[in-house]
C-alpha positions, 0 to 999 in steps of 0.5 A, spaced: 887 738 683 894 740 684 894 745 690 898 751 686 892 750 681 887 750 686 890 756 688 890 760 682 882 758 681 881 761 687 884 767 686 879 768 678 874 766 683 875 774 687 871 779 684 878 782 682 875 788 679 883 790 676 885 794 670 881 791 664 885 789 658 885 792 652 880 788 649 882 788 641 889 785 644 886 779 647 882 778 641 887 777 637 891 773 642 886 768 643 885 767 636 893 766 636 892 761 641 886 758 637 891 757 630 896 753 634 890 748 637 887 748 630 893 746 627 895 741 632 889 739 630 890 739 623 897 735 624 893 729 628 887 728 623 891 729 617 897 724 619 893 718 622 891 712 621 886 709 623 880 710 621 877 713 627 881 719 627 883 720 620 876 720 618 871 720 624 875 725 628 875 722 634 880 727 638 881 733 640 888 738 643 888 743 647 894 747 651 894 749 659 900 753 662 904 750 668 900 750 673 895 746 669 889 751 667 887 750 662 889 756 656 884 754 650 881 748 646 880 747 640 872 745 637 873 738 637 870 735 642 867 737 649 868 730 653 874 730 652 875 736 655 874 732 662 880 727 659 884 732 658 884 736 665 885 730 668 891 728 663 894 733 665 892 734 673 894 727 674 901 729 670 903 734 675 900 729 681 904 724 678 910 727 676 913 732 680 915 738 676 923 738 678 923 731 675 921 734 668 926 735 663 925 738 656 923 732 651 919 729 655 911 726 654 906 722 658 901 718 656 895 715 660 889 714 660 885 710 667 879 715 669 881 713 676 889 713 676 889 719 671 883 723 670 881 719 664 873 718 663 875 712 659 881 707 656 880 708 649 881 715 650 888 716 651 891 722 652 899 725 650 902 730 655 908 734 653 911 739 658 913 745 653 920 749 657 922 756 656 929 760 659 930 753 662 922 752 666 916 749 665 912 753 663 905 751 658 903 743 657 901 741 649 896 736 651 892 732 646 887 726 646 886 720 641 879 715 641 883 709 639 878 703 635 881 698 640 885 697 647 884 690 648 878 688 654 872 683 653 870 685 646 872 688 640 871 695 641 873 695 648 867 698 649 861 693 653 855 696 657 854 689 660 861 690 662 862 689 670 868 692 672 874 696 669 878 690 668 874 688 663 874 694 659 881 694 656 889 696 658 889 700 663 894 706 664 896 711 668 901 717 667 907 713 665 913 717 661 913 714 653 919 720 651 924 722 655 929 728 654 927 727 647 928 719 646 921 715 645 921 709 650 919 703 644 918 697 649 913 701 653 909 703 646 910 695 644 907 694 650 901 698 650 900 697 642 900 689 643 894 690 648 890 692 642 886 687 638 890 692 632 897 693 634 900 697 629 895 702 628 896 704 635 903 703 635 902 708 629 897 713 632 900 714 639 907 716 635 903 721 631 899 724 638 907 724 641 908 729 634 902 732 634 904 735 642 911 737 639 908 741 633 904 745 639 911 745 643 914 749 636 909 754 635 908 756 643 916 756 643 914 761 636 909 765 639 914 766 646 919 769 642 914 774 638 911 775 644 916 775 650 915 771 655 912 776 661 907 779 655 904 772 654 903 769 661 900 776 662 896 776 656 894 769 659 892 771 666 888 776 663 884 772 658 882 768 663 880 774 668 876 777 663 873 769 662 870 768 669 868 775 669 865 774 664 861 768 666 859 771 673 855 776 669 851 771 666 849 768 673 848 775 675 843 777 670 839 770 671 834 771 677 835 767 683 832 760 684 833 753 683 830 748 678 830 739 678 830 735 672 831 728 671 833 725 665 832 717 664 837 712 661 833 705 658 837 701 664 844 700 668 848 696 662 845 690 664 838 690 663 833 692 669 828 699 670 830 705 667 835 709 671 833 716 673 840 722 672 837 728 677 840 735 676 839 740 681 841 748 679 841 753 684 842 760 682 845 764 688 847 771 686 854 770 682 854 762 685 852 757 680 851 751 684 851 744 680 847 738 684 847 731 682 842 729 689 837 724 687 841 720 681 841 713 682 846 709 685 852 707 681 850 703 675 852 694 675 853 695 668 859 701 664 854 706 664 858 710 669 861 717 669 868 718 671 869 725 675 872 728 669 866 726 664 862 730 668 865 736 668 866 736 661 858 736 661 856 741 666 862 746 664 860 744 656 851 744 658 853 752 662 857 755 655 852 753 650 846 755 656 849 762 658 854 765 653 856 760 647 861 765 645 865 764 652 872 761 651 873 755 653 878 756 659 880 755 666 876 762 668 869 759 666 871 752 671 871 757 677 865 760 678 861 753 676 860 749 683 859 741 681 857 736 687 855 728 687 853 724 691 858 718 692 857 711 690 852 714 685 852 713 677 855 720 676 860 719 682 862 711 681 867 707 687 873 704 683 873 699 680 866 701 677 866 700 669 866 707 666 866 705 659 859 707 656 859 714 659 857 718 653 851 716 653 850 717 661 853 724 659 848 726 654 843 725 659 846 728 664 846 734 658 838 732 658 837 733 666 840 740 666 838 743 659 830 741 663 833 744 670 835 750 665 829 751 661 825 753 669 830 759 670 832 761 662 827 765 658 823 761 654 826 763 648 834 760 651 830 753 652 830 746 647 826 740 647 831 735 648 835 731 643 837 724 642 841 725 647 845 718 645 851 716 642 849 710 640 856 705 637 856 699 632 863 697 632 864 690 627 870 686 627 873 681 623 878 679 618 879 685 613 876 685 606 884 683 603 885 678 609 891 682 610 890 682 617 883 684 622 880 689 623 875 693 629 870 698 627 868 702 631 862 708 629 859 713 633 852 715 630 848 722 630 840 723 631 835 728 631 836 735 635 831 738 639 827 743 636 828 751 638 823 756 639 826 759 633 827 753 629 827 746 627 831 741 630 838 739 625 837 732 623 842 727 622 848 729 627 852 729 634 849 732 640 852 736 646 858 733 648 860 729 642 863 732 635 865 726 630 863 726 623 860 719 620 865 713 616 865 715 609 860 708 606 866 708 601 871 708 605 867 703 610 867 698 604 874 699 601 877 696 608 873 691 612 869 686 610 861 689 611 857 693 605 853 699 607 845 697 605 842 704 608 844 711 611 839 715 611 834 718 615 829 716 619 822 718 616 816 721 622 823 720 627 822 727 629 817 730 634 811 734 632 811 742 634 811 748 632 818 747 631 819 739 628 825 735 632 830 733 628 830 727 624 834 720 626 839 716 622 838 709 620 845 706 618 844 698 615 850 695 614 852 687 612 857 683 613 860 679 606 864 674 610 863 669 615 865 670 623 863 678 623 864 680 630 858 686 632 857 689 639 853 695 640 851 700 646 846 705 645 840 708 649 833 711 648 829 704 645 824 705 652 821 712 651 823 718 645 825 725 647 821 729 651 818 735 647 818 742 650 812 748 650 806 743 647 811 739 643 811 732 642 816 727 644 822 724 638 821 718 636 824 711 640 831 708 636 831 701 634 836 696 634 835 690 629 838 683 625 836 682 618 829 687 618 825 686 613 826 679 613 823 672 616 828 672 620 828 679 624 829 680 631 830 686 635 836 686 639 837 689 646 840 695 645 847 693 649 849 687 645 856 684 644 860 679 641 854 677 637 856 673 630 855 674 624 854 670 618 856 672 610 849 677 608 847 677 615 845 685 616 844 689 622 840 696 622 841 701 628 834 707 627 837 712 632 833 717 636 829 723 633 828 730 637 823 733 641 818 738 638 818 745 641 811 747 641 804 746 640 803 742 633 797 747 631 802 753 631 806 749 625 806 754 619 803 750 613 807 751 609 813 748 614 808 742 614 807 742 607 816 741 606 816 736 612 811 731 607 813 732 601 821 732 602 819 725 606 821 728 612 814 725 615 809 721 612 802 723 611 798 719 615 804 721 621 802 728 619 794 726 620 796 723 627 800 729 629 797 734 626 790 734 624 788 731 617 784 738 616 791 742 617 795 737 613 789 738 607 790 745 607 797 745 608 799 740 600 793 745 597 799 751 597 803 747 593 799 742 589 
C-alpha cells in the first residue's frame, strides 16, 4: 500500500463528523460513475474474443483516483476486486507518478510482484490526467483461457510452485504516451497455448481503459474538476460512516468458525480455514489464527484475494447496499498468520485460490451467523468454484483450443427462503458457456446440463440444488483437467437444516467403464466417445425439515427437485403422503 494512500485511508478512518453531503447529489454522482463501469464493461464483453470473456464474462472494471482509492466497480466479480487494487498499488509502487505520461497503460498480473491473486487474471491499468496531472486510474481485469504453465488452463491444484502456473508479470509498461509496445504483447501472447486470442483480449482490455479515460475526462469537463474530487472525498466519507454504524449497531464479541477444504491440492487430510471475528465497538477485527500452514499443492490465497473475500463476506453481511469503495476498506481490520494457506511465502502456488476463497466466505458467514440475528444468517452454499477445462484440436482443425468453464451450485437456504439453485456464490459472478456455442467451436458435445436431483439440503427452507454438466469428446487426444472441492463432506445445514449433498467427479458414468476421478486431476487423455461428468455441491438446508410447508414439499417432488424415497428419508413418509394428497 502506497504511503499517500494509506494516508487517506487514515484520514476515513477518524470519526469526522464534517458537513454531510447533499444526499440526492451523491445519489446521482454515484450512478454517473457507475454508467461509466458499466459501460466499460459493456466494451469489454462485447468486444472480445474469447469465449471465457465474451460469453462467461469472466472480467471485471472498476475506476480509482490518483492515490489508489478505489472509486467504484462495476457487479462483476467480487475477487477480482483484490486483483484490481493490487494492480493498481503495485502500479503506483512501481512507477513513480513523475514517470507517468499521458497515453500510458500497464499490465501485470504476479500476486507476489503485482497484487495479483493469480496469473491468468491479468489486469490493464491506464493512468487518466487531467489539466496536465494524474488524476483517477481506468483499470479493468480479464481471466484469460490460457498463460502458458504446466497444464492447459494454466491452472493445476496439484501445482507445487508458481513457476509451474504460467507466465508471470509484473507491472510493465504495454502503451506508452499513446503508442502500444507489439514486442512486449508478442511476448506475452506467445506464452499462451492460444496466442492470438490473448494477443486480441489484451488489445481490447488497452481500449476498454480508454473508453473509461473518455467518459471520466467527459464527466470532468461537466462537472469541473474541484466538484468531482470533492463529490469523491464525499462519497467515500459517507461509505465508511455508513459501514462503522453497522459495526455499532451489532453487539460487542467475538465468534470462530472453521470451514474444511477436501485437501491441500495434493491429496491428504482435509484443511481447516478458521475465521475469527471480533467486534469492538466501531472496530471490526478479521482474524485468520488457527488456518493451516500453507497448502503444498495451488490451493493458496494471495494478500489481495483474501481482501476481496473479507470485504465482499462484510457488505453482503452488514449492508448489501454499501458501495463498493475504498471507505468500507478502512473500517475492516484483517490479520493472518504468515506461512499460512491464507498468508502463503512466495513462491507458494496460488492458482486455485477460488475454491480456498469460498471457504474463507463459508468460515466467516458461520463466525457471522454467532453475532447476527437469526434472520441475517445462511446455511452454507457449495462454497466451491469447481473448473472442467478441455483442450485440443478445434472441431475445424483450424488450430487448437483450451476450454475453461467455471461452474455453479446450490445456494444456502435463508430463514426467509430456499437456496438458488444452479449458480455462482459468493466471490464469483460468471455465467455458464452456452452447450451451442460449446459445440460450435471445440471438439466436445455436451450429454447433460441439468440439475442435481436430492443435491439440496433438507429444511425448512431447502438448499439450493447442484449442477451436472456431462460433456464427450468427439475426437482422439482431448486433454481434461479439473479442480474442485466439496467431494469429502456437503454443505453444513443451519438451525436444524440438513447438510448439501457432496459433488462428484466421474469418467464415462453409467457405463462399465466408470471410474470416480479425484477432484484435482490434470492432463487426463481422452479418446473419441470418452465423456466426463462433474454433479457440483448442493446447499444447506436452514431449519428443522418438520417445519417445511407441505405444499413447498409437495412442488420439491413433483418438479423433480427431490425424489420421494429421498423425501421419505429427510422428511417423513407421513408428511411426504399428506403433502402429494394437496395436489393428487
Amino acid at each position: 500500500m502506497t504511503a499517500s494512500l494509506q494516508t487517506s485511508l487514515a484520514a476515513l478512518r477518524k470519526d469526522d463528523e464534517a458537513r454531510l453531503a447533499d444526499p440526492i447529489a451523491m445519489e446521482v454522482f454515484s450512478n454517473r460513475l457507475l454508467s461509466i463501469t458499466e459501460d466499460m464493461g459493456n466494451t469489454l464483453v462485447r468486444s472480445s474474443f474469447s469465449t471465457n470473456i465474451k460469453e462467461r464474462k469472466d472480467c471485471s472494471v472498476a475506476l480509482f483516483d490518483g492515490v489508489g482509492r478505489l472509486v467504484c466497480q462495476a457487479s462483476h466479480v467480487p475477487l477480482h476486486l483484490g486483483s484490481l487494487m493490487g494492480s493498481v498499488t503495485a502500479v503506483l509502487k512501481a512507477c513513480p507518478v513523475a514517470r507517468m505520461r499521458d497515453g500510458d497503460a500497464f499490465i501485470c498480473n504476479d500476486p507476489y510482484l503485482a497484487g495479483g491473486t493469480h496469473m491468468p487474471d491479468i489486469s490493464i491499468v491506464t493512468p487518466v490526467f487531467i489539466d496536465g496531472a494524474l488524476r483517477f486510474f481506468a483499470a479493468n481485469i480479464g481471466h484469460h483461457s490460457d498463460v502458458g504453465g504446466s497444464v492447459p488452463g494454466s491452472i493445476s491444484g496439484t501445482a507445487r510452485s508458481i513457476f509451474e502456473e504460467g507466465l508471470r508479470i509484473p507491472v510493465i509498461r504495454i502503451v506508452r504516451a499513446g503508442e502500444l509496445d507489439e514486442d512486449l504483447l508478442n511476448l506475452v501472447s506467445q506464452n499462451s497455448r492460444e496466442a492470438e486470442e490473448r494477443s486480441l483480449d489484451l488489445k481490447v482490455q488497452i481500449a476498454t481503459n480508454e473508453r473509461g479515460k473518455r467518459l471520466l475526462l467527459a464527466l470532468s469537463l461537466q462537472m469541473g474538476l474541484a466538484a468531482m474530487t470533492g463529490a469523491i472525498d464525499d462519497l467515500l466519507a459517507y461509505t465508511a460512516r455508513r459501514l462503522r454504524n453497522r459495526i455499532r449497531d451489532m453487539q460487542d464479541g467475538q465468534a470462530s468458525c472453521i470451514a474444511w477444504l477436501d485437501d491441500d491440492g495434493l491429496g491428504g487430510d482435509p484443511v481447516p480455514i478458521q475465521a475469527n471475528v471480533t467486534v469492538q465497538g466501531e472496530r471490526l477485527i478479521l482474524d485468520f489464527s488457527g488456518s493451516a500452514p500453507q497448502a503444498r499443492g495451488a490451493m493458496n490465497v494471495a494478500e489481495s484475494a483474501l481482501l476481496a473475500t473479507c470485504y465482499y463476506a462484510v457488505k453482503t453481511l452488514l449492508d448489501p447496499e454499501l458501495l463498493p469503495n475504498s471507505g468500507m476498506f478502512a473500517c475492516v481490520e484483517v490479520s493472518t498468520p504468515p506461512g499460512s494457506i491464507v498468508n502463503p511465502a512466495y513462491p507458494a502456488p496460488v492458482g486455485a485460490r477460488s475454491i480456498t476463497c469460498n471457504k474463507v466466505a463459508r468460515a466467516l458467514f458461520g463466525a457471522f451467523a454467532q453475532l447476527l440475528p437469526p434472520e441475517r444468517a445462511m446455511a452454507s452454499s457449495q462454497d466451491v468454484v469447481p473448473v472442467i477445462i478441455f483442450s485440443g484440436q478445434r472441431r475445424r482443425d483450424d488450430g487448437t483450443f483450451v476450454y475453461l468453464e467455471s461452474m455453479g451450485g446450490g445456494v444456502g437456504a435463508r430463514h426467509d427462503g430456499d437456496g438458488m439453485d444452479g449458480v455462482h456464490v459468493h466471490i464469483t459472478n460468471t455465467s455458464n458457456l452456452p452447450a451451442e456455442a460449446l459445440e460450435n467451436e471445440y471438439a466436445l458435445l455436451v450429454d447433460e446440463y441439468a440439475l442435481v436431483e436430492d443435491s439440496g439440503g433438507a429444511g425448512r427452507h431447502r438448499g439450493g440444488l447442484g449442477i451436472a454438466r456431462q460433456i464427450s469428446a468427439t475426437r482422439d487426444g482431448i486433454v481434461f483437467s479439473a479442480r474442485s472441492d466439496g467431494h469429502r463432506a456437503g454443505a453444513p445445514g443451519l438451525f436444524g437444516g440438513l447438510d448439501g449433498r457432496t459433488a462428484r467427479l466421474l469418467r464415462n458414468p453409467d457405463t462399465a467403464h466408470e471410474d470416480e476421478l479425484s477432484s484435482k486431476i490434470s492432463n487426463l487423455v481422452l479418446k473419441a466417445g470418452d465423456s466426463v461428468r462433474l454433479e457440483t455441491p448442493g446447499g444447506g438446508g436452514f431449519g428443522s425439515p418438520a417445519e417445511r410447508e407441505l405444499k413447498a414439499l409437495a412442488q420439491d417432488i413433483r418438479s423433480g427437485k427431490c425424489s420421494r424415497s429421498a423425501a421419505e428419508r429427510d422428511y417423513g413418509t407421513e408428511r411426504v403422503m399428506q403433502a402429494l394428497a394437496l395436489t393428487d
